[in-house]
N, C-alpha and C positions, 0 to 999 in steps of 0.2 A: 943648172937649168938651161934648158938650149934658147940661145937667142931666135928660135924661130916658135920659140912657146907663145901661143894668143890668150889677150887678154879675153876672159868670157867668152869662153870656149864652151861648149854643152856635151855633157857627158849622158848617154841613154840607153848605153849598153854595158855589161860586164870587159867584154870583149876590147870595145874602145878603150875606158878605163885602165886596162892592164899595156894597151898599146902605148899610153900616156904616161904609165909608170916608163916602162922599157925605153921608149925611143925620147923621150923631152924631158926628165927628171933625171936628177942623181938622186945617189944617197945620204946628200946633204940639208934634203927638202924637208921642213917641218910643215903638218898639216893642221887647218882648223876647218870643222864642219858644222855649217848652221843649218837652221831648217829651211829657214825660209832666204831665199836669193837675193832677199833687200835687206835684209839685217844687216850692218855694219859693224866696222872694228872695233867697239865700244867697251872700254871696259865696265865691271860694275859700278865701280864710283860714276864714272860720265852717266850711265843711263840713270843714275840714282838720280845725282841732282838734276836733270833733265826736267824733272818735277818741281826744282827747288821754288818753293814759294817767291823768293826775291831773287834779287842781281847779285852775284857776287863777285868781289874782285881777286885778285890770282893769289893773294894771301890769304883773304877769307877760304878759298879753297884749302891750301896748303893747312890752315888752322882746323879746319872739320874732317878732313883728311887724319890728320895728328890723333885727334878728341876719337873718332872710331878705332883708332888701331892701342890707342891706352886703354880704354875703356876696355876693346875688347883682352886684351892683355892681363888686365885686374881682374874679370872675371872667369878666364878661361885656368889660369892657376889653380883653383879649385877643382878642377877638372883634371890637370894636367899635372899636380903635384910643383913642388916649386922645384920647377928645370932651371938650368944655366943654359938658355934659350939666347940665339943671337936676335937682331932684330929680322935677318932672312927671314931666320929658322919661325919667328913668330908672323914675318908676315906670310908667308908660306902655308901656315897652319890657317892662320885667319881667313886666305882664300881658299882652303880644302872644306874650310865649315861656313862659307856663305856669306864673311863681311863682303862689303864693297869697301876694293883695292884699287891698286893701281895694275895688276897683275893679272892678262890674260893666257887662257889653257891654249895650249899647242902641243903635238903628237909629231913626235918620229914614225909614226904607224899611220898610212893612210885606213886602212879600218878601222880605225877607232876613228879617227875625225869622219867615216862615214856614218857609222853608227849613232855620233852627234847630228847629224846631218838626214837622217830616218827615225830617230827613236820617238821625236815630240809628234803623239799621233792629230796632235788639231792645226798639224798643218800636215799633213801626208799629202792634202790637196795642194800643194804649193810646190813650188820648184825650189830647192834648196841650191845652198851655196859650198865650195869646197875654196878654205886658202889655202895658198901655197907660199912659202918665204926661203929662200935660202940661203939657210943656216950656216956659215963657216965661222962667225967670231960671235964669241961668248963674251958678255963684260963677267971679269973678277968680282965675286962677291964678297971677294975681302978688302977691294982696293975703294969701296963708299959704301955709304948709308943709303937702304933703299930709297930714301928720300930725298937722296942728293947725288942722285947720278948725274954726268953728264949730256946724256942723249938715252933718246929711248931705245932700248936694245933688248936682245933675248939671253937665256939663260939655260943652263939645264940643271933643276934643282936637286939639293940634299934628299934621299929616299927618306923621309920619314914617313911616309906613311904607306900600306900597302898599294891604293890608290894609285898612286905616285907611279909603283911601280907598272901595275896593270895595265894604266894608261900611257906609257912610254912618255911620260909629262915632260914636256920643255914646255917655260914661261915665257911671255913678251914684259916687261915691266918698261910704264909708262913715265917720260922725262915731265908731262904735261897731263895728269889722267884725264882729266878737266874734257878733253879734244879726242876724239877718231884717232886709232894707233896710224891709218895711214897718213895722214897730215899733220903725223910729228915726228913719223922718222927722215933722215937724214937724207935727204936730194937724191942721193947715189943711187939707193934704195929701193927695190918694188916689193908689194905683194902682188901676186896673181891670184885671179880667181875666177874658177870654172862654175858655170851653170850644170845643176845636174837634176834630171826631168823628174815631176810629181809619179812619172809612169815608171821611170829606174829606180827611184826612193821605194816603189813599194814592191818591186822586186827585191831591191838587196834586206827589205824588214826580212826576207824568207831565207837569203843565201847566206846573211853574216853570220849567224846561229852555226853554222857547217863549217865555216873558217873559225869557231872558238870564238867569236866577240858577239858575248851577250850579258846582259843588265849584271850579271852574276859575276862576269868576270872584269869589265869594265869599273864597275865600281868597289866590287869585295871586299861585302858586309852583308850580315845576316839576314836584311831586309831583304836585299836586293834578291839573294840564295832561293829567298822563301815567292820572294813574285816570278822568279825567272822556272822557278819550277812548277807553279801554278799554272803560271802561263804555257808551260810545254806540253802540260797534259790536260788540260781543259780547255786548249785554244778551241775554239768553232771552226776556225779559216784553214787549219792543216788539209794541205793537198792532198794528204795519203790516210785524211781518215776514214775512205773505206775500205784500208785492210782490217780495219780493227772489228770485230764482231763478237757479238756475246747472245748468249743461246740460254733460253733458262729451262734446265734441267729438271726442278724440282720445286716445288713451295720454298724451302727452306736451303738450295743447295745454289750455288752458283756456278757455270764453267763458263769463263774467259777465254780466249783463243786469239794468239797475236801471231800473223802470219809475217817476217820480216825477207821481202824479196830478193832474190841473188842480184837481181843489181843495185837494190840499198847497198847491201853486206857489198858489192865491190867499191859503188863509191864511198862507204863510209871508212873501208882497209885503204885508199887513194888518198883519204886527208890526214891518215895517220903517219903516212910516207911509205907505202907497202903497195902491193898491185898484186889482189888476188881473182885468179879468174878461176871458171869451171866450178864457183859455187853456184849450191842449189840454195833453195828457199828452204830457211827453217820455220820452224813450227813450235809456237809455247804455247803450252795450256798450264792454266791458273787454277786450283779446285777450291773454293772457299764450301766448308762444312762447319753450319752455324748451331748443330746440333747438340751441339754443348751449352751453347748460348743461354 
C-alpha cells in the first residue's frame, strides 16, 4: 500500500475506485465492506456482549467465549457426522454458521467486500465503509490454539466450505475479542478506511451483477440461487425494462417478445473477455399455447 494512501478517503465514482486499486494498492491488500461508514471493527463476540447484562472481567470473557464454541461443537456433530475436526477447522465452521467468535470476514477481492458494503438495503441511505489491511504475514494455524494466540493477526483459511471459496475468505482472529480489532493489533499496524458515497453504493447495487458478484455467487447455496433469480427477473428498478414487451394475441394464447440490444450483446461479450462489434439486435419471441390446458 503506498505511503501516500489517506485515511478516509471517499470513494464516488467507479472510475476513482479502479484509480485506487491501480495507483495506491498492491496485491497484497485484504478487503472488508460495511454498510454503514460508522460501523466499526467488531467482531461478533464484542457486539454480542455489548449487551451483556453485567461487567465482566477478561476471564469471565475467555470462560463464555469457551461455553459458546463447546456448546456449539456438541451440537453441530449431528449435523456434521463425527469429523476429526481441528479446533480451526471447528472454529471456522462456527463462524460460517453465525456463532459469535473471535474471527472476522476479510476478501482478497475488493468486489466482494463492495458487495458487503451495498447489499443491506436499510441503509443504501448511508454512506458505507471500505477496509483495507495489508496482508503479508500469516500466523501458522498449526503453531497455537485459536485461543491462545499471541497477537491478533490474520489468516487465510482451510476451504471447507464452498462459501469460503466464493468469497476469497481471509480471517482477522482476535488476541482480545472482548475490543475493536483496530485497538488490538500491534503499533506497527494500520487498517485504512475509505468513505464510499450512499449515491456510489447504489450505483454499484446495478454494476456488481455484471462483474459476477451477486447474492448467488457470494454466498452459494440454494436460497441464495432461488432469491437472486427472483430478484433478476421481477426487479421493478431494471433500467432496461422497457425493452421487454408483451402483446396479447389471443384469449388463451400468449406472445412474449424480448428485444436484446447490439450494445447489451457487446458489452455483455466485453465481461466475458471477447470484443465483439458490428452486432445487430436480436429478437426472441416466446409462444405460450394453453390450449391443451
Amino acid at each position: 500500500m503506498s505511503q501516500d494512501t489517506k485515511d478516509y478517503d471517499t470513494i464516488d465514482s467507479f472510475s476513482q475506485f479502479i484509480q485506487i486499486l491501480k495507483v495506491d494498492l498492491c496485491s497484497h491488500v485484504v478487503y472488508r465492506g460495511v454498510s454503514d461508514f460508522n460501523y466499526s471493527l467488531k467482531t461478533t463476540f464484542a457486539r454480542k456482549i455489548e449487551a451483556y447484562p453485567v461487567d465482566l472481567t477478561v476471564e469471565d470473557y475467555k470462560e463464555l467465549e469457551q461455553t459458546l464454541f463447546e456448546v456449539f461443537k456438541s451440537r453441530a456433530t449431528a449435523h456434521m457426522g463425527i469429523a476429526n475436526l481441528t479446533e480451526w477447522q471447528w472454529l471456522i465452521l462456527a463462524q460460517h454458521y453465525g456463532l459469535a467468535t473471535r474471527l472476522l470476514d476479510w476478501t482478497e477481492n475488493p468486489l466482494v467486500a463492495f458487495y458487503f458494503a451495498v447489499c443491506d438495503e436499510k441503509n443504501l441511505d448511508k454512506d458505507g465503509g471500505l477496509y483495507m489491511y495489508h496482508f503479508i504475514k500469516a500466523i501458522s494455524i498449526d503453531d497455537y490454539r485459536p485461543f491462545e494466540i499471541p497477537e491478533t493477526s490474520f489468516f487465510v483459511p482451510p476451504y471447507l466450505t464452498n462459501r469460503i471459496v466464493a468469497q476469497s475468505s481471509v480471517f482477522s482472529i482476535s488476541e482480545r475479542p472482548w475490543l475493536d480489532i483496530e485497538s488490538d493489533l500491534p503499533k506497527k499496524e494500520k487498517i485504512y478506511k475509505i468513505r464510499i458515497t450512499k449515491e456510489f453504493k447504489k450505483e454499484m447495487v446495478q454494476l456488481l451483477p455484471r462483474f459476477g458478484i451477486s447474492k448467488r455467487v457470494i454466498f452459494s447455496d440454494l436460497g441464495s440461487y432461488a432469491e437472486d433469480i427472483s430478484q433478476f427477473f421481477l426487479k421493478d428498478s431494471c433500467p432496461h425494462k422497457d425493452i421487454f414487451t408483451v402483446t396479447r394475441k389471443r384469449k388463451k394464447k400468449d406472445s412474449r417478445k424480448f428485444i436484446i440490444p447490439a450494445a447489451e450483446l457487446e458489452a455483455l461479450s466485453k465481461s466475458f473477455g471477447t470484443k465483439l462489434d458490428g452486432l445487430n439486435d436480436i429478437v426472441l419471441k416466446i409462444k405460450h399455447d394453453d390450449k391443451d390446458n
